[in-house]
PDB file with one MODEL, atoms N, CA, C and O in Angstrom:
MODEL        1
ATOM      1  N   UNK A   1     113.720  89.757 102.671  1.00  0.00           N
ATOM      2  CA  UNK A   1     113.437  88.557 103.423  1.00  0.00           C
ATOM      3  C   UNK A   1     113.075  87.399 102.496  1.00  0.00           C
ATOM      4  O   UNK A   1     113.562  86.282 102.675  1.00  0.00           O
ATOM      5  N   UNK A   2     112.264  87.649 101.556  1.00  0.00           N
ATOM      6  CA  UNK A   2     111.604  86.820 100.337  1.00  0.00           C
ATOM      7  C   UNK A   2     113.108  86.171  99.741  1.00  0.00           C
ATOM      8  O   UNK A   2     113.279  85.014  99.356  1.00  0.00           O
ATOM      9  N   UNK A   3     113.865  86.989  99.775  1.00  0.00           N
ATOM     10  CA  UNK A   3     115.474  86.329  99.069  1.00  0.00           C
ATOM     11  C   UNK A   3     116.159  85.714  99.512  1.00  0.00           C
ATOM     12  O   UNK A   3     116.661  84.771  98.901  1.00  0.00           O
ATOM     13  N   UNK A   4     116.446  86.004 100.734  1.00  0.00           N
ATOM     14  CA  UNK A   4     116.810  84.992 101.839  1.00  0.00           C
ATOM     15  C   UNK A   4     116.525  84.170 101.917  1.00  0.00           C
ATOM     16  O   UNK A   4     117.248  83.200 101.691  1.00  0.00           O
ATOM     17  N   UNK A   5     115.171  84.085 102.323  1.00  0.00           N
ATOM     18  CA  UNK A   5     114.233  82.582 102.185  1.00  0.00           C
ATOM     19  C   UNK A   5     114.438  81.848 101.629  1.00  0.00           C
ATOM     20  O   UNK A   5     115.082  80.871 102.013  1.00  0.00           O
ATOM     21  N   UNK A   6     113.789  82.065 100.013  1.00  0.00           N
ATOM     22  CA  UNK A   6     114.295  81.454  98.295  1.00  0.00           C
ATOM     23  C   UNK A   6     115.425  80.908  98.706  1.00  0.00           C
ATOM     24  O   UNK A   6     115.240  79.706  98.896  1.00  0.00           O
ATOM     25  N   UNK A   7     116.870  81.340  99.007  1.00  0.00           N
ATOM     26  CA  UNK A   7     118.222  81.114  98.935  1.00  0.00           C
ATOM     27  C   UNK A   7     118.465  79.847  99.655  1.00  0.00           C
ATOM     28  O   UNK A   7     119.476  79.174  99.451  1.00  0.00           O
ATOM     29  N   UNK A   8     117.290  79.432 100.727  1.00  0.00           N
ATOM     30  CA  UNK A   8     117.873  78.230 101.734  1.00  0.00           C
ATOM     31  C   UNK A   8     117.106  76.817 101.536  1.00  0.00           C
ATOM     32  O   UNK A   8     117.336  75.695 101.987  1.00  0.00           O
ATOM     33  N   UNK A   9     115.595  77.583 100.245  1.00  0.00           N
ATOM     34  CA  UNK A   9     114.854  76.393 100.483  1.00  0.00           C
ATOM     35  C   UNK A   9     115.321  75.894  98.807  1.00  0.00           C
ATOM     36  O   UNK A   9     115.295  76.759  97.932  1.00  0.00           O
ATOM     37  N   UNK A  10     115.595  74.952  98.577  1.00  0.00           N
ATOM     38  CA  UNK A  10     115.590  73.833  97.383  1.00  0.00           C
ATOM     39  C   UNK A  10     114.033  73.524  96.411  1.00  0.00           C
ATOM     40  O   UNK A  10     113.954  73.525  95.182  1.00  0.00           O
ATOM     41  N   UNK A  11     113.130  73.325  97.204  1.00  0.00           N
ATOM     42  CA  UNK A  11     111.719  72.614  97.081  1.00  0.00           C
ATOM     43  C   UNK A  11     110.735  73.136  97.921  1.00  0.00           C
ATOM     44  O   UNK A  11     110.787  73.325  99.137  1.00  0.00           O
ATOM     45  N   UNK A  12     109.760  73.361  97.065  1.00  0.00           N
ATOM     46  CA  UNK A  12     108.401  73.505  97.629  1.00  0.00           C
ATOM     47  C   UNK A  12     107.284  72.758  97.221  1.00  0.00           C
ATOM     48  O   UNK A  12     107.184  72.100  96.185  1.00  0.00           O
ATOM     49  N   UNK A  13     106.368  72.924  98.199  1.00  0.00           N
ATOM     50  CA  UNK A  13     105.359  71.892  97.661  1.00  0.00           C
ATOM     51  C   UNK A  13     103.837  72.242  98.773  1.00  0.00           C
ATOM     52  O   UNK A  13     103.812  72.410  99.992  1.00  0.00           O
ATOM     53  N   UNK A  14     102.858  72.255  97.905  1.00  0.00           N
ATOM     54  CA  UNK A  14     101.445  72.627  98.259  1.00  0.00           C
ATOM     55  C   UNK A  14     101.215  71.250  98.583  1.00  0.00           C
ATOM     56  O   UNK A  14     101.639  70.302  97.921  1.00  0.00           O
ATOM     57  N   UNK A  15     100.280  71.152 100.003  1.00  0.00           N
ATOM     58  CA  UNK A  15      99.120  69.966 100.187  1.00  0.00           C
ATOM     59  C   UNK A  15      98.284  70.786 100.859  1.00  0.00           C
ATOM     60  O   UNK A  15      98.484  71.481 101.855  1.00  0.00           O
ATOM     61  N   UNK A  16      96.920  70.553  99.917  1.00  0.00           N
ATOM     62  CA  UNK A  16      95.693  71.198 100.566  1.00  0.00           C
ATOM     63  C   UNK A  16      95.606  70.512 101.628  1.00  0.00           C
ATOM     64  O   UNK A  16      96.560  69.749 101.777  1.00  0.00           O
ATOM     65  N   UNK A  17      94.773  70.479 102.491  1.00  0.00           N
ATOM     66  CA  UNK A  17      94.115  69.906 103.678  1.00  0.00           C
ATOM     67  C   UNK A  17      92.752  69.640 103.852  1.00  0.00           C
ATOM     68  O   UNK A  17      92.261  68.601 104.293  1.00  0.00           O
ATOM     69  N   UNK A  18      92.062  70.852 103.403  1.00  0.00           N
ATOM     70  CA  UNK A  18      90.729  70.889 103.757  1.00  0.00           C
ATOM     71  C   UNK A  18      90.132  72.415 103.312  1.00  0.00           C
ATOM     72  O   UNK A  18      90.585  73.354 103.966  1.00  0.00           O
ATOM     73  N   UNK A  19      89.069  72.758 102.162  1.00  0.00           N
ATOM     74  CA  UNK A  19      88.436  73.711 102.019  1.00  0.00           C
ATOM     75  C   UNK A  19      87.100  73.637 102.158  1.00  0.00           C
ATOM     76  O   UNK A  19      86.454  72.608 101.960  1.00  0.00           O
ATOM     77  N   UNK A  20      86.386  75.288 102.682  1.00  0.00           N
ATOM     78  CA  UNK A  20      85.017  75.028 102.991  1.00  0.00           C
ATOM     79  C   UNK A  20      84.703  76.490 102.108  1.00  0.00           C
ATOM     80  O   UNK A  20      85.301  77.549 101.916  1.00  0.00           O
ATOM     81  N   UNK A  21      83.652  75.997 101.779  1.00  0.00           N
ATOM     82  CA  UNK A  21      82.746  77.448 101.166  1.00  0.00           C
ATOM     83  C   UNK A  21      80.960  77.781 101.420  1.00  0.00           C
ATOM     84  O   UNK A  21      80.117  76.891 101.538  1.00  0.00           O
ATOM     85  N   UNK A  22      80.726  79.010 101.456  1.00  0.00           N
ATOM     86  CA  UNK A  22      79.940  78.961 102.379  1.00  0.00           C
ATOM     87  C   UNK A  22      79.607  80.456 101.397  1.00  0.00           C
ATOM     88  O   UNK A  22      80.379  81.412 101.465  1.00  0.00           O
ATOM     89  N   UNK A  23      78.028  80.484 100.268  1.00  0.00           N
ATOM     90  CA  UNK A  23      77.978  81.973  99.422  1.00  0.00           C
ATOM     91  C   UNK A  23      79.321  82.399  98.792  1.00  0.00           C
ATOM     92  O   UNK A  23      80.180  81.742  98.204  1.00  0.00           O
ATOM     93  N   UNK A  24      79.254  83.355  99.020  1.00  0.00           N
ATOM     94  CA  UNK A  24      80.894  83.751  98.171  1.00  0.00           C
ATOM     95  C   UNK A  24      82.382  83.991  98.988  1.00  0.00           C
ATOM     96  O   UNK A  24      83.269  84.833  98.842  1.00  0.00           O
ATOM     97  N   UNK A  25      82.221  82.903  99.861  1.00  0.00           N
ATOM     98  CA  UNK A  25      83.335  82.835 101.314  1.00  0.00           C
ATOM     99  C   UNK A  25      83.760  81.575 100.853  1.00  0.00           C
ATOM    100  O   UNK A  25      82.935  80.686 100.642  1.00  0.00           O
ATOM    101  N   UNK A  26      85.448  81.346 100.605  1.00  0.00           N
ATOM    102  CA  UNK A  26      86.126  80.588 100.628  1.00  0.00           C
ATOM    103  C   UNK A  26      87.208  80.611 101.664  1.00  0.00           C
ATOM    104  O   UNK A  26      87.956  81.572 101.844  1.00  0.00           O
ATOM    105  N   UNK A  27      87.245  79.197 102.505  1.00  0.00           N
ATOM    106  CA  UNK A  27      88.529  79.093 103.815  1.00  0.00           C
ATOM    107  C   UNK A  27      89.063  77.869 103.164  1.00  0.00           C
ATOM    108  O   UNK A  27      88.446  76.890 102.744  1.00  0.00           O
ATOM    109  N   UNK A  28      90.728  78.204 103.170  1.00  0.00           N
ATOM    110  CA  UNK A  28      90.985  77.292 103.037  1.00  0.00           C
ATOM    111  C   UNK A  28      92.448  77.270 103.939  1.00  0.00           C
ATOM    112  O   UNK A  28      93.121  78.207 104.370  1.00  0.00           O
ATOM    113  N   UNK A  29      92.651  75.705 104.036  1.00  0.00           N
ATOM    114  CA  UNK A  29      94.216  75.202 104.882  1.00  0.00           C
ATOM    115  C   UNK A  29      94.532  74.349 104.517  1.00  0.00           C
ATOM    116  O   UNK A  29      93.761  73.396 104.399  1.00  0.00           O
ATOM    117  N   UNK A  30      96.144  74.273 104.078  1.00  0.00           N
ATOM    118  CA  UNK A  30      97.234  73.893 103.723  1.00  0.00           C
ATOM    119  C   UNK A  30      98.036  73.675 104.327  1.00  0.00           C
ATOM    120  O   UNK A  30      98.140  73.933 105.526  1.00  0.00           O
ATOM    121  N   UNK A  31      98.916  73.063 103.531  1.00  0.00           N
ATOM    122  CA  UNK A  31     100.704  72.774 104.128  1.00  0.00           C
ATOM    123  C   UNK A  31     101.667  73.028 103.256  1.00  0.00           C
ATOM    124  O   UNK A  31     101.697  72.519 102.135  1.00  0.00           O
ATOM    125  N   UNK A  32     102.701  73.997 103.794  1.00  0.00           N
ATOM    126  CA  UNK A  32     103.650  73.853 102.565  1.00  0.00           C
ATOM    127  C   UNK A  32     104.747  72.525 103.263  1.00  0.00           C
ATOM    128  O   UNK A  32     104.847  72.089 104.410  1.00  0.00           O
ATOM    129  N   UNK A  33     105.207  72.294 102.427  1.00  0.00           N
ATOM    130  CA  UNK A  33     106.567  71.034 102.608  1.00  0.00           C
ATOM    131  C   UNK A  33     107.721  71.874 102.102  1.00  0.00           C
ATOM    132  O   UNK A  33     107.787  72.083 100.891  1.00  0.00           O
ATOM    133  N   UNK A  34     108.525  72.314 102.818  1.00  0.00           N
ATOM    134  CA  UNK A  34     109.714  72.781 102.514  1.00  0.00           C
ATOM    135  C   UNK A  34     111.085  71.678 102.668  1.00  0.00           C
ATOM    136  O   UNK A  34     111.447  71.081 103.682  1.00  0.00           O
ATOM    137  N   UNK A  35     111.607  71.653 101.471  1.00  0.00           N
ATOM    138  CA  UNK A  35     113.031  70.780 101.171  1.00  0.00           C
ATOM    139  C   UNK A  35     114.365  71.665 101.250  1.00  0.00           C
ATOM    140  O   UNK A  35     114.702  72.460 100.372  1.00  0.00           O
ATOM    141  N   UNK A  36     115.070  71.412 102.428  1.00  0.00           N
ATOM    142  CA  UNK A  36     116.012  72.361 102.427  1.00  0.00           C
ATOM    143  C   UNK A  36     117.475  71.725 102.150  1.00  0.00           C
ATOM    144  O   UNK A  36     117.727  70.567 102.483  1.00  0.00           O
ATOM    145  N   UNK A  37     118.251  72.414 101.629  1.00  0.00           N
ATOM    146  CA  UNK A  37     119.633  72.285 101.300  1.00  0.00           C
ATOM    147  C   UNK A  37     119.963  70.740 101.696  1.00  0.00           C
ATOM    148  O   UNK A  37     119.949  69.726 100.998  1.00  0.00           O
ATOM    149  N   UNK A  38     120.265  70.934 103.068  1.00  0.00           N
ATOM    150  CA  UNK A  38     120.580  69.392 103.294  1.00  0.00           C
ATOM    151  C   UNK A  38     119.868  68.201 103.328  1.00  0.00           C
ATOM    152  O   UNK A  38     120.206  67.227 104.001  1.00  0.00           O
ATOM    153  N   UNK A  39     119.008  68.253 102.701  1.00  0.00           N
ATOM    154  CA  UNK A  39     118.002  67.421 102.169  1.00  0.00           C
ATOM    155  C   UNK A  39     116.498  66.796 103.368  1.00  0.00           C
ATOM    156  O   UNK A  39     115.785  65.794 103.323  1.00  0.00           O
ATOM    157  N   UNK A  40     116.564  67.976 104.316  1.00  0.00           N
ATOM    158  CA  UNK A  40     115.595  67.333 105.255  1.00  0.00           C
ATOM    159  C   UNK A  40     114.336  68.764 104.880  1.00  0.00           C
ATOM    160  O   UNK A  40     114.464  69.873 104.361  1.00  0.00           O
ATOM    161  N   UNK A  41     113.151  67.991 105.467  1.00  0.00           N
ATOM    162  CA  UNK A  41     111.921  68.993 105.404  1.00  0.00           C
ATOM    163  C   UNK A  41     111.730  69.411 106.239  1.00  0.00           C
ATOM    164  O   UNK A  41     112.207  68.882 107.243  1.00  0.00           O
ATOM    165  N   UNK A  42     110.995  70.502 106.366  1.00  0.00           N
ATOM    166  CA  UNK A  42     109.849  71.302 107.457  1.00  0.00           C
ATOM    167  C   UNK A  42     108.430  71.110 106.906  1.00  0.00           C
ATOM    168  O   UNK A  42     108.401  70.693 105.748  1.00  0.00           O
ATOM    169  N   UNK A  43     107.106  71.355 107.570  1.00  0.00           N
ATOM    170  CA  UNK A  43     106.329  71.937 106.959  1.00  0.00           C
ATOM    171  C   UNK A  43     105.688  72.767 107.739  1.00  0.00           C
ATOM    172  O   UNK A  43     105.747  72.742 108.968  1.00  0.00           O
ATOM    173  N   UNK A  44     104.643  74.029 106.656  1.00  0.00           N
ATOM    174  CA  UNK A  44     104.175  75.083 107.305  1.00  0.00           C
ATOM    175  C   UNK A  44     103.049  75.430 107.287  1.00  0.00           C
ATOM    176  O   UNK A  44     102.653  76.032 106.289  1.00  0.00           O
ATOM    177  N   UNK A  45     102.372  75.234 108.109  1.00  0.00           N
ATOM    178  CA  UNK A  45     101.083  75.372 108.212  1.00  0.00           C
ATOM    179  C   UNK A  45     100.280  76.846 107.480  1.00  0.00           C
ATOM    180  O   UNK A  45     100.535  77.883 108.092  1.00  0.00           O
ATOM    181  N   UNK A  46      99.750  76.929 106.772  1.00  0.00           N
ATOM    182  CA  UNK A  46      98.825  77.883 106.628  1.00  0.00           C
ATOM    183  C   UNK A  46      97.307  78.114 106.039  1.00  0.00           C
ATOM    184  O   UNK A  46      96.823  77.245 105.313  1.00  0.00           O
ATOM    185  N   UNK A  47      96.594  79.254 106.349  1.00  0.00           N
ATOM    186  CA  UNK A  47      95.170  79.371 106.295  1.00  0.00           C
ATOM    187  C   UNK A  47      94.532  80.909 105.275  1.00  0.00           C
ATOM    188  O   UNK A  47      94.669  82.132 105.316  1.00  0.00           O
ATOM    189  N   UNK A  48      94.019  80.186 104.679  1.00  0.00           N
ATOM    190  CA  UNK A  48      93.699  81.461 103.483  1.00  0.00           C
ATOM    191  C   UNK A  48      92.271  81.734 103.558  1.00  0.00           C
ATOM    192  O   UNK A  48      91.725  80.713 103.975  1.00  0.00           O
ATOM    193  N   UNK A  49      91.355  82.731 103.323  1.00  0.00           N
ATOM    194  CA  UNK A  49      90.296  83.267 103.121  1.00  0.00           C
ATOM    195  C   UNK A  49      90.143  83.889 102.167  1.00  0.00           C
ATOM    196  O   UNK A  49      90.714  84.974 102.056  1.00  0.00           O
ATOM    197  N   UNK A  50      89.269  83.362 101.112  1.00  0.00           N
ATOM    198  CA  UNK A  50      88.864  83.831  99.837  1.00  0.00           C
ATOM    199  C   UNK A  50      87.628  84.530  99.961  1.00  0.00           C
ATOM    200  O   UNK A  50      86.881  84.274 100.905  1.00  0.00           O
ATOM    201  N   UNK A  51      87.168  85.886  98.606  1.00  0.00           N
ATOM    202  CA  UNK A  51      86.291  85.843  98.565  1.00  0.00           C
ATOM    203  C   UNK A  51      85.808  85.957  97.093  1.00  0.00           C
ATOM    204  O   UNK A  51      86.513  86.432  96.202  1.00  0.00           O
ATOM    205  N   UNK A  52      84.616  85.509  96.921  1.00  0.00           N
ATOM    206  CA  UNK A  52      84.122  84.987  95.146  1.00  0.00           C
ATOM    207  C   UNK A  52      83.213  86.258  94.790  1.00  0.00           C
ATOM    208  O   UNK A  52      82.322  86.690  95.522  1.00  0.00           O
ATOM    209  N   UNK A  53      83.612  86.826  93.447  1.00  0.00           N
ATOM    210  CA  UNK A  53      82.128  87.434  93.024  1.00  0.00           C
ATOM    211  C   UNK A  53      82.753  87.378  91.408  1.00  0.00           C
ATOM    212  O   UNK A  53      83.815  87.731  90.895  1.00  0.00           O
ATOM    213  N   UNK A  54      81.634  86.810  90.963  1.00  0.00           N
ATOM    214  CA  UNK A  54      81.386  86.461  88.954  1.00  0.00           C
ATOM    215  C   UNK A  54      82.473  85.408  88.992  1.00  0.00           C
ATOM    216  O   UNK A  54      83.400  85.571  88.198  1.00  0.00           O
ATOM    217  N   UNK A  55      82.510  84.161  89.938  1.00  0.00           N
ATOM    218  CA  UNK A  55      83.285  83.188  89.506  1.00  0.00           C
ATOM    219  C   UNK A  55      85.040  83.576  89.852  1.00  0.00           C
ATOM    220  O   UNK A  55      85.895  82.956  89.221  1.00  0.00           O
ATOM    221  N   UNK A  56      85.452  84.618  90.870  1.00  0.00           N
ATOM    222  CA  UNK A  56      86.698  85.280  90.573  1.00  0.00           C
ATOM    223  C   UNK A  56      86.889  85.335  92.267  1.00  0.00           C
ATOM    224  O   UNK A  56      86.101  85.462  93.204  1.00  0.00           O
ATOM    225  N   UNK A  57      88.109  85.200  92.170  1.00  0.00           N
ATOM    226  CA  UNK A  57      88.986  85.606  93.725  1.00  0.00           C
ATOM    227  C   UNK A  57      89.176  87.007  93.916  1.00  0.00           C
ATOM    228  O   UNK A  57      90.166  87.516  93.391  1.00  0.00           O
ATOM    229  N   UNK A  58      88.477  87.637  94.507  1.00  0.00           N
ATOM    230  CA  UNK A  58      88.057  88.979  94.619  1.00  0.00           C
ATOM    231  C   UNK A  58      88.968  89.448  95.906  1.00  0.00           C
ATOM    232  O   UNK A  58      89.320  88.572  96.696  1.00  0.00           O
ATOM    233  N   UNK A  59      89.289  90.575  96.092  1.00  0.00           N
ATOM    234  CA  UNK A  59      89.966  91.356  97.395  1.00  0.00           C
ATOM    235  C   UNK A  59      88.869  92.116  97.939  1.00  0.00           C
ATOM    236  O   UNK A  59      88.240  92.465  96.940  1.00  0.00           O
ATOM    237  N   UNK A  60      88.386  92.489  98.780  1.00  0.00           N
ATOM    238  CA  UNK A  60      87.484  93.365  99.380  1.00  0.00           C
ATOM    239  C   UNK A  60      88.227  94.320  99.923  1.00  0.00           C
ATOM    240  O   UNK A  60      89.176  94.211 100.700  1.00  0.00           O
ATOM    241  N   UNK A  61      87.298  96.097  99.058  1.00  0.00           N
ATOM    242  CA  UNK A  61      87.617  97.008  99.209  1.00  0.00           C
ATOM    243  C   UNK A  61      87.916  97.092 100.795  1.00  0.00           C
ATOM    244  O   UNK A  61      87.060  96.532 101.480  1.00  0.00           O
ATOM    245  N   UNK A  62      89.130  97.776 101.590  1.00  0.00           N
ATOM    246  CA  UNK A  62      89.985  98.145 102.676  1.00  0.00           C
ATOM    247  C   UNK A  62      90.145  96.745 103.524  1.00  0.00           C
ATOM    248  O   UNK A  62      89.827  96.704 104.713  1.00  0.00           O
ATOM    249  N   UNK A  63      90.763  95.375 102.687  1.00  0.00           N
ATOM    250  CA  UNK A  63      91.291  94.554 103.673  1.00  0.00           C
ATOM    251  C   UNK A  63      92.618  94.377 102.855  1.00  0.00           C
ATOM    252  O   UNK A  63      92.666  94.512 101.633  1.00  0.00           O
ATOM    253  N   UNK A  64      93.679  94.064 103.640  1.00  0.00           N
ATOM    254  CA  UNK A  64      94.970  93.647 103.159  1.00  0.00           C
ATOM    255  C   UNK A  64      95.015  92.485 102.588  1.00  0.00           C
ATOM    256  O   UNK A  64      94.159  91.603 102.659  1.00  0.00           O
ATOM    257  N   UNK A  65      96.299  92.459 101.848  1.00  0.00           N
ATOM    258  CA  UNK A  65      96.280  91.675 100.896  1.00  0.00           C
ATOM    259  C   UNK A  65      97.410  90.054 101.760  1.00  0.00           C
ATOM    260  O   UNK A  65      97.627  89.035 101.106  1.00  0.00           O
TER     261      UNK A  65
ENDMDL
END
């Protein structure tokens, strides 16, 4: 699916939106801007949850990645 994808988009592009942190809890939301072939965009909303320990983006033991 990841190849497919790649194959149609030209350009990508990160715009944060807005992050909050709160102890060692990071939320954050974005936009991607996708540039496709025929030269028009989409963009795609998305929302990430970090978590911090010693300064580091940590995974917590039994959550997906």
């Amino acid at each position: 699916m990841v190849t497919a994808t790649s194959a149609v988009i030209n350009r990508t592009r990160v715009r944060r939106r807005e992050m909050a942190a709160e102890g060692d809890s990071v939320f954050a939301r974005f936009n991607y801007v996708l540039t496709l072939p025929d030269g028009s965009t989409t963009t795609v909303r998305a929302l990430a949850y970090y978590h911090l320990a010693d300064g580091r983006i940590v995974v917590k033991p039994g959550s997906s990645r």
